[in-house]
C-alpha positions in Angstrom: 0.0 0.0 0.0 1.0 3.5 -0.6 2.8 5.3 2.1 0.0 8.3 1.2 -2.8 5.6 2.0 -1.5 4.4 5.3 -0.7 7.7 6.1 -4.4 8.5 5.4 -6.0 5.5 7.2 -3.9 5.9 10.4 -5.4 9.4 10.6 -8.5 8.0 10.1 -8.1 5.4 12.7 -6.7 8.0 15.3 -9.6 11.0 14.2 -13.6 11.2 15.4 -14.3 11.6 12.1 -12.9 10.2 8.5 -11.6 13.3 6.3 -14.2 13.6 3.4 -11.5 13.5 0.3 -10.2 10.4 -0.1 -6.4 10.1 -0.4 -6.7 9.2 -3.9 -9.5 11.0 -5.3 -10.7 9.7 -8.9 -14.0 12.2 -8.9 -12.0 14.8 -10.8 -9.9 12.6 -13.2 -13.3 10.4 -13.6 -15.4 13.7 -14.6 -12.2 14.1 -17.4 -12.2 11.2 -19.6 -13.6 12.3 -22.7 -14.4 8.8 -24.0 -15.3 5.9 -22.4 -14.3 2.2 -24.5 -16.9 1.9 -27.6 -19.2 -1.2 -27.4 -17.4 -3.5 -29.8 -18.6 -4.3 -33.1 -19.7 -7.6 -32.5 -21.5 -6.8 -29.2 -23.2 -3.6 -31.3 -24.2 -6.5 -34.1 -26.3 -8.3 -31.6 -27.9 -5.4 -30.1 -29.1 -4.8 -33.4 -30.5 -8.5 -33.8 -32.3 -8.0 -31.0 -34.7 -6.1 -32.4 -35.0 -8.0 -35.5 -38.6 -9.8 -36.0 -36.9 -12.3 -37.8 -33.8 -13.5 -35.5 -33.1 -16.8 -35.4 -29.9 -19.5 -34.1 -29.0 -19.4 -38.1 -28.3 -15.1 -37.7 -27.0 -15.3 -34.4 -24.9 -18.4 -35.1 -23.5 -16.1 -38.2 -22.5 -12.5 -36.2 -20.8 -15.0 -33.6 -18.7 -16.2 -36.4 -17.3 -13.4 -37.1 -15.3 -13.6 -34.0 -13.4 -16.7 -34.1 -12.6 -16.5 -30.2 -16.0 -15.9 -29.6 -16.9 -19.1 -31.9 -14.3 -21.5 -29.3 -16.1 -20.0 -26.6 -19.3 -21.0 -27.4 -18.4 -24.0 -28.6 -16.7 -25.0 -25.3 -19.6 -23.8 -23.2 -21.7 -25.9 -24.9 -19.2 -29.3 -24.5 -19.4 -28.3 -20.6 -20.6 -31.0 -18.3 -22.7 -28.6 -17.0 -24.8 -29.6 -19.4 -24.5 -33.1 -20.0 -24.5 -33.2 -24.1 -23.3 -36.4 -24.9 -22.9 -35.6 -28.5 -20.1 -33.7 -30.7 -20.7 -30.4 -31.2 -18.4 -29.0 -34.1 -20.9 -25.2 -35.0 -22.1 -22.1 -33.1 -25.6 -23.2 -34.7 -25.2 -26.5 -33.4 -24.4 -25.4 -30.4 -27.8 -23.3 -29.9 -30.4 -25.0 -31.5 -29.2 -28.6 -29.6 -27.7 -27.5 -26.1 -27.5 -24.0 -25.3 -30.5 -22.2 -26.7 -31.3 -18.7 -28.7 -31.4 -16.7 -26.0 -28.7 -18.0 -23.5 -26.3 -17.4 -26.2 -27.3 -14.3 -27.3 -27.1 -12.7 -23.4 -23.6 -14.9 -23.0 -22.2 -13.5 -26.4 -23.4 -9.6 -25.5 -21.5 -9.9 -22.8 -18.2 -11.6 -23.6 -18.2 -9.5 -26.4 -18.9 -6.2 -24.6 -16.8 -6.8 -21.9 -13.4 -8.0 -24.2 -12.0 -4.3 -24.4 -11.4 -3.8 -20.9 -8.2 -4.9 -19.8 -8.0 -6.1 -16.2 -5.7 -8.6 -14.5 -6.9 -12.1 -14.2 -6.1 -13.0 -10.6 -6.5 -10.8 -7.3 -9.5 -10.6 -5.0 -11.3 -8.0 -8.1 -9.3 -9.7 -11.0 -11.6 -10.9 -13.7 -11.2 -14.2 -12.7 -13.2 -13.4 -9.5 -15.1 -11.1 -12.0 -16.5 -13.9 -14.0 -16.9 -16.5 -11.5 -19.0 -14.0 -9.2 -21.0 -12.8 -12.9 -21.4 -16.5 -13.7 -22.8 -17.8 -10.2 -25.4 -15.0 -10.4 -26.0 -15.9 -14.1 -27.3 -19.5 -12.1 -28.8 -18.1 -8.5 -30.8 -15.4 -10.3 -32.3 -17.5 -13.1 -33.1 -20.0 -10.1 -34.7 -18.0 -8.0 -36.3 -15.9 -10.6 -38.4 -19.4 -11.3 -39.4 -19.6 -7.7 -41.3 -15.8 -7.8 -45.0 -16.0 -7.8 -45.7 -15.8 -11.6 -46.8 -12.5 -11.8 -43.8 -10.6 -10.1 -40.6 -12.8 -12.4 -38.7 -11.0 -14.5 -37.8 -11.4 -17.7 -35.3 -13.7 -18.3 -33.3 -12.3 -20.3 -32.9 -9.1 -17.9 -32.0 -11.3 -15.2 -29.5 -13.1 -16.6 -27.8 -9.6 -18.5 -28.1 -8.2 -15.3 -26.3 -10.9 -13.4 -24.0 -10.9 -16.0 -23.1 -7.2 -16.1 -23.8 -5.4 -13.0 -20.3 -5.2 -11.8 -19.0 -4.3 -15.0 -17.8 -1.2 -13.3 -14.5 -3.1 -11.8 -12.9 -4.2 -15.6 -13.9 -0.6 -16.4 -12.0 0.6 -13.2 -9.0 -1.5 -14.1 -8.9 -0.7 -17.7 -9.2 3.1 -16.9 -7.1 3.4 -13.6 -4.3 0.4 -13.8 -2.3 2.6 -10.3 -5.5 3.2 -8.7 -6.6 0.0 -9.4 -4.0 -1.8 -7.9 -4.6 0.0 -4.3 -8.0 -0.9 -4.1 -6.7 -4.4 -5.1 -4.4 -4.5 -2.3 -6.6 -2.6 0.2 -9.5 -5.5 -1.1 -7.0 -8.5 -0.1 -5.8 -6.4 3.3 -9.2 -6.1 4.6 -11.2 -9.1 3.3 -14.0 -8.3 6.2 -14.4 -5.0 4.8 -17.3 -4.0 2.4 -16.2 -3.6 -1.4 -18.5 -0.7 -2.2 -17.4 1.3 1.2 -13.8 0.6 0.5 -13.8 2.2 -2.9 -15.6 5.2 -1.6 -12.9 5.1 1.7 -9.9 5.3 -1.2 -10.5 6.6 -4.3 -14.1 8.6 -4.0 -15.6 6.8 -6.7 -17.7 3.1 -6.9 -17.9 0.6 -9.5 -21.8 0.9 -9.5 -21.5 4.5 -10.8 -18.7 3.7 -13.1 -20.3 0.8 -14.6 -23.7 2.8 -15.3 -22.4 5.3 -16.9 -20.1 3.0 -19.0 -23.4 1.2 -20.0 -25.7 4.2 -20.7 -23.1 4.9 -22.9 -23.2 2.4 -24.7 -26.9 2.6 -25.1 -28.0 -0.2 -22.7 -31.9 -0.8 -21.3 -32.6 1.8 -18.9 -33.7 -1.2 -16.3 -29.9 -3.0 -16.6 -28.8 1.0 -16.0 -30.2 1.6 -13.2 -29.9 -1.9 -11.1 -25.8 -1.5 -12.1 -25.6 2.1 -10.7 -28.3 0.8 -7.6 -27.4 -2.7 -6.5 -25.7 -1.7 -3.4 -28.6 0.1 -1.8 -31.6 -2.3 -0.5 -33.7 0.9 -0.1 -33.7 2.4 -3.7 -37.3 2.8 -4.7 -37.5 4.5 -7.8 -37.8 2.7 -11.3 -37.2 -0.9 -11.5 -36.2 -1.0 -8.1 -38.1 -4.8 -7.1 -35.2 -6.1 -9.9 -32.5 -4.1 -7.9 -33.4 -5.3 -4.7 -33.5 -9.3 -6.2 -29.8 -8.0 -7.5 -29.1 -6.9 -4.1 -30.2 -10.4 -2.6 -28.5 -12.4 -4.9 -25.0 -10.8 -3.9 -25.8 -11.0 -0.3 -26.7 -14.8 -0.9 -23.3 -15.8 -2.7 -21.6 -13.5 0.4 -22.7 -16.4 2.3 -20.5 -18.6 0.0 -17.3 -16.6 0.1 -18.2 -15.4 -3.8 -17.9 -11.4 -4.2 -16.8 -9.4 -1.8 -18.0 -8.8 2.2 -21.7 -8.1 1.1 -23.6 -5.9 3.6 -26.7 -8.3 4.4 -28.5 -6.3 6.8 -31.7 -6.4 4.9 -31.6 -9.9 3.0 -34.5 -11.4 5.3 -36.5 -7.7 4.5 -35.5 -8.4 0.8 -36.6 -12.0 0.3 -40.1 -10.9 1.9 -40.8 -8.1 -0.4 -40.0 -10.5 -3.3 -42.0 -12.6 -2.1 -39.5 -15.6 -1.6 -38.6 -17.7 1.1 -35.6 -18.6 3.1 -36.0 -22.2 2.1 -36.3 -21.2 -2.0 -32.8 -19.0 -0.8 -31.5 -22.1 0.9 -32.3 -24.5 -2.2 -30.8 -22.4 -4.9 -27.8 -21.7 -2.8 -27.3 -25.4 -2.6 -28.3 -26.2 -5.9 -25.8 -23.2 -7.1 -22.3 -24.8 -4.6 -23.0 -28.2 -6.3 -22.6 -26.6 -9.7 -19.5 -24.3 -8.5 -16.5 -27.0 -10.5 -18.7 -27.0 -13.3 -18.8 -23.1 -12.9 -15.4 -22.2 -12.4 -14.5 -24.2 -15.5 -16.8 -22.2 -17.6 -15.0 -19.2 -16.0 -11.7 -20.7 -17.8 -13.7 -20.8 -21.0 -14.8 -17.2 -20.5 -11.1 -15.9 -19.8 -9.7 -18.4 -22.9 -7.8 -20.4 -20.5 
């Protein structure tokens, strides 16, 4: 750690009250970047097909093609034991139409795709390795759970499983944008593994990855609902628009706390949570177990994801 930031957290320590400017203070350099990453051309391609009448496995199979890592990818994930195909699967259209389906791959490519510009370090308590595997187990617990909600109040699936996918998007972005800063909050992260993620980034740099990853996103055009759960999904008690899918966001990060995945997740208000969703603690209880017996299978998809 920087002598700077142990300078500042003694004081700190040793003062009634925390300073309000954090030692390293990003607001100001944040507010300055004239350009954020562009969504990539493949990842703007299905966008697009998403609002085609007429999409099928044969035009998605096609844009994925383009991308010949994106093509191993998928055909990997669909070769996982995770899902038990016994055959050979040798095309991105084989891939869809017999094991993965339309829309599984179309979230899973958005999001490969849109998040293959931002350069972070695999390993480390925020690496993308933890990135993926914490995105990936929320891919599972959210789809799960979103089948146990009274009919009326699920979500679409689709937005759950984007969401899952993307809603910490903000820490690639932080890494790709901030290598030095990056690295302290790394290193503070793996210091104080008790400690809260989202109050440590405020504590050091004065900036979250929920406000960095919404405005990444509303840049590049995203649904307002995935927006607004990303910039929300720390705060149990936002109330404005889509805020019953930010609160099952909320619970689904205070659930995998529970299972050492993602950071120290304040879970103050899980049991208020599950009740205003209308859940139960045994539905939480069942996916949870459900999700750690499909963790190997998991973290090898991770590998697939990182093109390890």
């Amino acid at each position: 750690m920087e002598p700077s930031l142990i300078n500042w957290t003694f004081q700190c320590i040793d003062s009634k009250s925390a300073p309000i400017t954090p030692p390293v203070d990003l607001r100001a350099a944040v507010s300055q970047i004239k350009q954020l990453p562009p969504l990539p051309g493949i990842a703007a391609r299905i966008m697009k097909l998403a609002a085609d009448p007429l999409a099928d496995a044969r035009k998605l199979a096609a844009i994925v093609e383009l991308d010949p890592l994106l093509t191993t990818q998928v055909i990997r994930w669909a070769g996982s034991p995770l899902y038990g195909y016994k055959g050979k699967i040798t095309s991105v259209h084989d891939a869809i139409s017999r094991v993965l389906g339309y829309q599984f791959v179309f979230d899973l490519v958005l999001g490969l795709s849109a998040l293959s510009p931002l350069k972070a370090p695999i390993e480390g308590i925020i690496g993308t390795r933890s990135f993926w595997t914490h995105a990936l187990a929320s891919t599972h617990l959210m789809t799960d759970l979103n089948k146990k909600l009274p009919a009326e109040y699920r979500f679409e699936t689709q937005t759950v499983f984007f969401v899952a996918l993307m809603h910490n998007i903000g820490l690639p972005l932080l890494a790709d944008q901030f290598i030095k800063e990056f690295k302290i909050l790394s290193d503070l992260a793996e210091a104080n593994p008790s400690l809260n993620l989202y109050q440590l980034e405020k504590f050091s740099l004065g900036v979250n990855h929920a406000e960095l990853g919404s405005w990444l996103l509303k840049s590049w055009d995203m649904p307002p609902e995935v927006v607004e759960v990303v910039y929300h999904h720390h705060n149990p008690h936002y109330r404005g628009n889509h805020y019953q899918l930010n609160l099952f966001t909320y619970l689904n990060d205070s659930l995998l706390a529970h299972i050492n995945i993602g950071d120290n997740h304040e879970a103050n208000n899980t049991d208020q949570a599950i009740q205003e969703l209308r859940l139960s603690s045994a539905d939480c209880d069942n996916a949870l177990t459900k999700l750690q017996s499909e963790l190997d299978s998991i973290k090898a998809m991770v590998g697939i994801c990182l093109n390890i």
